[in-house]
LUMKOLGU-231279 format. One line per field, with one value per residue (C-alpha): residue number from 1; residue in three letters; x, y, z. Coordinates in steps of 0.2 Angstrom, whole numbers, plus 5000, padded with zeros to 4 digits. Each point is the difference from the previous one (the first is absolute). Last residue first. Layout:
<nodes>
resi <- (NUM	...)
resn <- (ALA	...)
xx <- (X	...)
yy <- (Y	...)
zz <- (Z	...)
</nodes>
This chain:
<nodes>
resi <- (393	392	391	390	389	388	387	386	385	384	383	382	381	380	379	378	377	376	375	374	373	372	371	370	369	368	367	366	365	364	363	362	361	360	359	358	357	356	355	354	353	352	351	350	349	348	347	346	345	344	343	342	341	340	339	338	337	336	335	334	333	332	331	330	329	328	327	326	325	324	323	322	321	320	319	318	317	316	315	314	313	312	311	310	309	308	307	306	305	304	303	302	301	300	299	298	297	296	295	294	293	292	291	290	289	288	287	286	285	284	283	282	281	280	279	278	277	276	275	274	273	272	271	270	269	268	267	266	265	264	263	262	261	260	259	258	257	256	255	254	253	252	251	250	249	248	247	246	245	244	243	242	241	240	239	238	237	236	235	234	233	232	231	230	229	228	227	226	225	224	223	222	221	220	219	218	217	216	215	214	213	212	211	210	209	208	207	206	205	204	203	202	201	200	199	198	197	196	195	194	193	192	191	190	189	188	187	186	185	184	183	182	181	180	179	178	177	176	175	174	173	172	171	170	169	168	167	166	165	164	163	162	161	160	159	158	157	156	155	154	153	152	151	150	149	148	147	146	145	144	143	142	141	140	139	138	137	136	135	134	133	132	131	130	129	128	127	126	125	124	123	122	121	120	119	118	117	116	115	114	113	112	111	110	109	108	107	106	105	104	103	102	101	100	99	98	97	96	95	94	93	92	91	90	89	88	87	86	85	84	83	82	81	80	79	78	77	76	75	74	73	72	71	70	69	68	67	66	65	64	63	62	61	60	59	58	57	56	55	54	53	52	51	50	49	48	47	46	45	44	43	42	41	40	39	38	37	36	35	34	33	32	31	30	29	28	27	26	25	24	23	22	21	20	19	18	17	16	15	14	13	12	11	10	9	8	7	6	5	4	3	2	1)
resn <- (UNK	UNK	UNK	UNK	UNK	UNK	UNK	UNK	UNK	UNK	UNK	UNK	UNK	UNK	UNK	UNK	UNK	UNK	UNK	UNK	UNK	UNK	UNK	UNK	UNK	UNK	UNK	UNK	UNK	UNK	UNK	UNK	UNK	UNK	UNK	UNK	UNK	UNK	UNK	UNK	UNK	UNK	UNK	UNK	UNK	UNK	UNK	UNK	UNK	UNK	UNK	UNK	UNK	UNK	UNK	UNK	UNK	UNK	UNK	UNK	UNK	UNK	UNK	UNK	UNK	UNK	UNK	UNK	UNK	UNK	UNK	UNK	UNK	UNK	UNK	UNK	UNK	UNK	UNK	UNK	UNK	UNK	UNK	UNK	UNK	UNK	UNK	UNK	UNK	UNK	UNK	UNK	UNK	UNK	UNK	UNK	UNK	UNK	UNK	UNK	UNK	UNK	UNK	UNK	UNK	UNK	UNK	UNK	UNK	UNK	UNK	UNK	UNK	UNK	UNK	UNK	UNK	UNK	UNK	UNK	UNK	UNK	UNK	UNK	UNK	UNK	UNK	UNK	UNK	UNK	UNK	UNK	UNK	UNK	UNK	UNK	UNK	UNK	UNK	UNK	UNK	UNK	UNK	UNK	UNK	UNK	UNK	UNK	UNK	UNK	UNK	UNK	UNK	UNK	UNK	UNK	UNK	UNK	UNK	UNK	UNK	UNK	UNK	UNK	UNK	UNK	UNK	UNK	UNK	UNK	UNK	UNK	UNK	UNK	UNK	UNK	UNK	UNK	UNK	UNK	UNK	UNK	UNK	UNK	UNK	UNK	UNK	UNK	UNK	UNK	UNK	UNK	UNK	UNK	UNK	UNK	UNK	UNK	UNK	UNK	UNK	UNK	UNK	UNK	UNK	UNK	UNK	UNK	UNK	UNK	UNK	UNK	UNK	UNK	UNK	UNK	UNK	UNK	UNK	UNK	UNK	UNK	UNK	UNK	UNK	UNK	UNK	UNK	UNK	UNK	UNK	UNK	UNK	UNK	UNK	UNK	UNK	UNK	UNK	UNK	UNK	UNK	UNK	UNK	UNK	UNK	UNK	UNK	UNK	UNK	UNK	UNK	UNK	UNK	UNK	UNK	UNK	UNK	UNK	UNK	UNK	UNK	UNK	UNK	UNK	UNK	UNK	UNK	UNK	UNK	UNK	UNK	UNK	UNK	UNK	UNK	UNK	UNK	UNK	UNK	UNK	UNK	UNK	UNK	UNK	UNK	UNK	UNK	UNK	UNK	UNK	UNK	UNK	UNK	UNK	UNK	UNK	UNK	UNK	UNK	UNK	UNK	UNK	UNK	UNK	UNK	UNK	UNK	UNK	UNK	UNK	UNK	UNK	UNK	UNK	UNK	UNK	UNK	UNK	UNK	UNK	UNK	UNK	UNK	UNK	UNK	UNK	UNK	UNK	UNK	UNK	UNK	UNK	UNK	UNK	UNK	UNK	UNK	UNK	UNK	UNK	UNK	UNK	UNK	UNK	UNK	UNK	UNK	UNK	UNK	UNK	UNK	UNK	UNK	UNK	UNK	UNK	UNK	UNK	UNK	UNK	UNK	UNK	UNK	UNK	UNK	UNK	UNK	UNK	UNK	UNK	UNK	UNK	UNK	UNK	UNK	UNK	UNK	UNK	UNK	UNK	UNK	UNK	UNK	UNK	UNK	UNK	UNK	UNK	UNK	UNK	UNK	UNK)
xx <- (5394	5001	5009	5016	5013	5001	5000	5016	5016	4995	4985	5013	5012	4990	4994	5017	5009	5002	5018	5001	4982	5007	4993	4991	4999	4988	4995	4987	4982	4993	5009	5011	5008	5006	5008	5007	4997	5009	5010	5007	4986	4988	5007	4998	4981	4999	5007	4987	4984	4989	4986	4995	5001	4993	5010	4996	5012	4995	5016	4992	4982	5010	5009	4988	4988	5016	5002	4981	5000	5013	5020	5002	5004	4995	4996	4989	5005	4988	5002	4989	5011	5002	4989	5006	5017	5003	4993	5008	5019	4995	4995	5017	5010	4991	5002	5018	5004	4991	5012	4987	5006	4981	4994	5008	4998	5000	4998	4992	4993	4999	4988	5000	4987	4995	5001	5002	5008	4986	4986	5007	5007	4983	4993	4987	5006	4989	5016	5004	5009	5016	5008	5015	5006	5007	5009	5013	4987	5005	5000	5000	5010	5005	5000	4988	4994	4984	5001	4985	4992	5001	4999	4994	4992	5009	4991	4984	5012	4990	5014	5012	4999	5016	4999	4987	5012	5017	4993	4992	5016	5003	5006	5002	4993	4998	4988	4998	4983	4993	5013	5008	5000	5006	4997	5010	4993	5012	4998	5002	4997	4994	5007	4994	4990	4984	5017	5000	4997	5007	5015	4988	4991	5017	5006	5018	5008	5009	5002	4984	5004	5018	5016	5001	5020	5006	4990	4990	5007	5005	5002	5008	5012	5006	5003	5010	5011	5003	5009	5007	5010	5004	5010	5005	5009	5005	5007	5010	5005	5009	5007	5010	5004	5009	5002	4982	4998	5001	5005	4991	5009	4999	4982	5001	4990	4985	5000	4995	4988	4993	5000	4991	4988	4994	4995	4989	4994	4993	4994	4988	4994	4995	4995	4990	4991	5010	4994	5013	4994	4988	5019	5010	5005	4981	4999	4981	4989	5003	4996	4999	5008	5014	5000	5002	5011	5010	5001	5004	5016	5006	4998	5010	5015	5001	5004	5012	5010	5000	5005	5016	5003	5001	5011	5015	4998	5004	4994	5002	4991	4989	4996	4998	4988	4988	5003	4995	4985	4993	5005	4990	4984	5000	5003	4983	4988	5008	4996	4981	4997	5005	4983	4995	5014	4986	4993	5013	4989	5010	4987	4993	5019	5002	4985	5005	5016	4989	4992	5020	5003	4986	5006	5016	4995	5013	5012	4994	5005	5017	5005	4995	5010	5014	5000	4998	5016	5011	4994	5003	5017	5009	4992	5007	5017	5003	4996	5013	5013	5013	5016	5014	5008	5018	5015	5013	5020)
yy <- (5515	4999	5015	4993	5011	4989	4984	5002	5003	5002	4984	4987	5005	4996	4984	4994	4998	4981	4997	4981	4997	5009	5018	5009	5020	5014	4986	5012	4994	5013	4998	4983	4994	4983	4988	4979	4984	4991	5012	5005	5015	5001	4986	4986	5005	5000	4983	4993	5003	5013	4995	5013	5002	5013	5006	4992	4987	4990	4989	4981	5006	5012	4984	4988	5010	5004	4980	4998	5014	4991	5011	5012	5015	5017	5008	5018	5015	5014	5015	5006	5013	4995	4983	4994	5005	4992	4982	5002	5002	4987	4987	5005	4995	4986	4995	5003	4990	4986	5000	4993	4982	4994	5017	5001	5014	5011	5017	5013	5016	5014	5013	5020	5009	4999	4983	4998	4980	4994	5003	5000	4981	4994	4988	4989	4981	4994	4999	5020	5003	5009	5001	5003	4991	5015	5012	5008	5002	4991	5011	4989	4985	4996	4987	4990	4983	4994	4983	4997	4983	4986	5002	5019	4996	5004	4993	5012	5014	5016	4998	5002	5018	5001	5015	4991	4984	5012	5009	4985	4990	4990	4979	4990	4982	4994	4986	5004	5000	5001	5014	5002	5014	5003	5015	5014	5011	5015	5008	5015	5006	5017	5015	5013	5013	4994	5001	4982	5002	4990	5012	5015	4991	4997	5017	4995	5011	4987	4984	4989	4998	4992	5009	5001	5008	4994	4984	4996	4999	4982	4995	5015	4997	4983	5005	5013	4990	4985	5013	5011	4987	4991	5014	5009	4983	5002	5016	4994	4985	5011	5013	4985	4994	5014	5003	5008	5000	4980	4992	4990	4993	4984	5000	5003	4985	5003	5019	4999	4984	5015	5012	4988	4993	5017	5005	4982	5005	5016	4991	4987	5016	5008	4983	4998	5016	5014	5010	5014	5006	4985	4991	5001	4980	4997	4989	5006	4989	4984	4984	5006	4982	5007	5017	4994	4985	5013	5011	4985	4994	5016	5002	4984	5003	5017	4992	4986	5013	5016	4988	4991	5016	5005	4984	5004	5021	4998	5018	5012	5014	4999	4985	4997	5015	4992	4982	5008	5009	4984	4989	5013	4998	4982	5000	5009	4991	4985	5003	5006	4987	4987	4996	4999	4984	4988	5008	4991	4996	5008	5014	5003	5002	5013	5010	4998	5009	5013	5003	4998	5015	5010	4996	5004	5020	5010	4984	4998	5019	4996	4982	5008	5015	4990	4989	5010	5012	4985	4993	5015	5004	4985	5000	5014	4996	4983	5009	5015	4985	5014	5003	4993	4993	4994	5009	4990	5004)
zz <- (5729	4984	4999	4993	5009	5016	4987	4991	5008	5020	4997	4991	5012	5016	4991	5000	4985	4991	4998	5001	4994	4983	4997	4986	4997	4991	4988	4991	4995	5009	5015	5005	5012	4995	5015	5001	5004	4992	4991	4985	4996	4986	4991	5008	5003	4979	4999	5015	4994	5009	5014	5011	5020	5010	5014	5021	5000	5016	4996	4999	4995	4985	4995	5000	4990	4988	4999	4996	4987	4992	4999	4987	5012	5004	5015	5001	5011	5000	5007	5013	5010	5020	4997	4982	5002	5018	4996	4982	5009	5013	4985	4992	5016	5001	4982	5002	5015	4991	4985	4985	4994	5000	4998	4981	4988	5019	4993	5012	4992	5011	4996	4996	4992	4981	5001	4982	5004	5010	4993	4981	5005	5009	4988	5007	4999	5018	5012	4993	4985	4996	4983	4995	4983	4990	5007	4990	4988	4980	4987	4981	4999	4981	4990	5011	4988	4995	4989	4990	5002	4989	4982	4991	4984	4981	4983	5004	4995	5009	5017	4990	4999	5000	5015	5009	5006	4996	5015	5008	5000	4986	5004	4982	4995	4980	5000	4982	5000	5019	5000	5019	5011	5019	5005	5011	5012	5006	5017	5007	5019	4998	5004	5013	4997	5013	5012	5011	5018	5014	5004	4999	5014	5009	5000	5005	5013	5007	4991	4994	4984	5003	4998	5019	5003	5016	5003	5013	5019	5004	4983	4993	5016	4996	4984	5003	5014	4986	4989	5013	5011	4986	4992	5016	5001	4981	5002	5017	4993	4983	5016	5007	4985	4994	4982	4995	4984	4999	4983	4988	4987	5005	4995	4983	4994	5017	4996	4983	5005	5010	4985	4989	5015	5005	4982	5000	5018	4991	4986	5011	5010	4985	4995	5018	5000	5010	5015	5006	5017	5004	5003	4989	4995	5005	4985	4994	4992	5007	4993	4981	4995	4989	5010	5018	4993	4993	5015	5013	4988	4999	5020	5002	4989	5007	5015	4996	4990	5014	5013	4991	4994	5018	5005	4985	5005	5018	5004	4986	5007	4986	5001	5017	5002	4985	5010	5017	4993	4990	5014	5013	4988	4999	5018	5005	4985	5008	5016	4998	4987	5013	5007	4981	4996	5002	4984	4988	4986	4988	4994	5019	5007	4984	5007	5017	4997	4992	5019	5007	4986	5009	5019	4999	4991	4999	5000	4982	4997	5008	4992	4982	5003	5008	4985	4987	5007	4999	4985	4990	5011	4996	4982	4994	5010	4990	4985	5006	5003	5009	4988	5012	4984	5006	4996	4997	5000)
</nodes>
């Protein structure tokens, strides 16, 4: 009688669970921060020409993240293998073919594959997809082979219900409420001044210069960089002269601050940002990158929060956008906001909190705690946890 070989396919297994665990890590820490991937989304819809699609960043950003969760969970679960491959094949596809044209045409310099918490340049991104692809295409030719773990149906639905329900949930809650885990600059308890400053030990950025040569005898040509340039000596042989411009190439990036493109200016161009930022009491920093697309509510409830702070304790609560000095003027008239209001650009503003409008308190330089418009406190509590003690009054 025959026995037949029910040795599991350990290569089909590696990268069932590989790709299975990337993807829900990668779908979970993009859905961390919604808003941030839908930001990168942006990016891409820039590079293609496709910026009509920016209402739908949002959406997207949200349901890209929930497939990449609900596909991983599929996988490993085993849940109708033949249309999951499908899935797995038609989507990594995509994304390899987005990185390589990211590091081919140097459109985008970070994938947002990871989030802010792991950022890759586009080959590493490129290779990584390319890995991806192998074991997936693995996947795709031994498909039939996939067998649930879990032999009732009823309790397969139920994981992949609690699934769905998880996946798009998270992300709709990071959006509403700020992320989870902040692996931006700007997180709580950041020193943002130490954040902007650059170590007077730090390395150097290095470049290499290379010439382009060529003997006005022979009409020999060779390219020598500025070592081997001095180092020959051939720089004394009157036969040899430098042709064209020399080319000046990054070989290696020196230290680079975590934040490096603040800056805070008033209507006129004076440079506020070490006011501001090294407080050395506490202030309320309102970031609204956008007031056009500002939520109301929220700005009142913020300009109530500043009216009370600044007359019961006399901290000082300052605005900033990147919107014209015309439209802020409009602005402030229309909503009798009663804080200061600078100027920043609009990249960095993103990133100090995902929310339009949203809260910074800060203390010398320190993010003591940030809130979305959706979960602002109440000025009572901002006054019982922080300001009662602060003798400022």
């Amino acid at each position: 009688m025959l026995r037949l070989n029910t040795r599991p396919d350990y290569l089909l297994w590696f990268s069932r669970i590989c790709v299975g665990v990337l993807f829900i890590f990668s779908g979970l820490i993009k859905a961390n921060d919604p808003l941030g991937f839908a930001y990168k989304l942006e990016e891409y819809f820039e590079v293609f020409h496709t910026t009509f699609l920016n209402d739908y960043a949002v959406t997207l950003s949200i349901s890209i993240c929930a497939l990449e969760i609900i596909l991983g969970v599929a996988l490993l679960v085993g849940y109708r293998a033949l249309q999951i491959s499908w899935g797995l094949l038609l989507l990594i596809v995509f994304f390899t073919f987005l990185t390589f044209w990211s590091a081919a045409f140097d459109v985008v310099k970070t994938c947002g594959c990871f989030g802010d918490a792991i950022p890759l340049t586009p080959w590493q991104s490129f290779s990584k997809d390319l890995i991806l692809l192998t074991l997936i295409l693995v996947i795709f030719f031994k498909r039939k082979m996939i067998n649930p773990i879990i032999k009732s149906h009823r309790a397969m639905h139920i994981v992949i219900a609690l699934a769905v329900l998880f996946s798009f949930g998270f992300g709709l809650f990071t959006y509403n409420y700020l992320p989870v885990k902040d692996f931006l600059p700007y997180n709580i308890g950041a020193d943002l001044p130490n954040n902007m400053r650059t170590p007077s030990s730090a390395p150097k950025d290095e470049y290499v210069i290379t010439y382009q040569l060529k003997n006005r005898k022979s009409g020999d040509t060779q390219q020598m960089t500025d070592k081997e340039y001095l180092k020959t000596e051939i720089w004394k042989d009157d036969n040899w002269a430098i042709v064209g411009e020399p080319k000046n190439e990054l070989i290696k990036k020196g230290y680079e601050p975590k934040i490096k493109d603040l800056m805070i200016t008033d209507s006129q161009g004076t440079n506020y940002t070490s006011e501001i930022i090294e407080n050395p009491y506490y202030n309320l920093i309102i970031v609204a990158y956008n007031l056009d697309n500002a939520n109301e509510k929220g700005i009142g409830d913020l300009n109530a929060i500043a009216r009370n702070a600044a007359e019961n304790y006399n901290i000082r609560t300052v605005l900033l956008t990147s919107n014209t000095k015309e439209s802020i003027d409009k602005y402030i008239k229309k909503h009798k906001l009663i804080m200061e209001t600078f100027n920043a650009d609009a990249v960095p503003l993103k990133s100090m909190v995902r929310s339009n409008p949203g809260l910074l308190l800060l203390k010398n330089g320190v993010v003591i705690d940030k809130w979305h418009f959706h979960n602002l406190p109440s000025y009572e509590e901002l006054e019982s946890k922080y300001f009662r003690d602060s003798n400022l009054k």
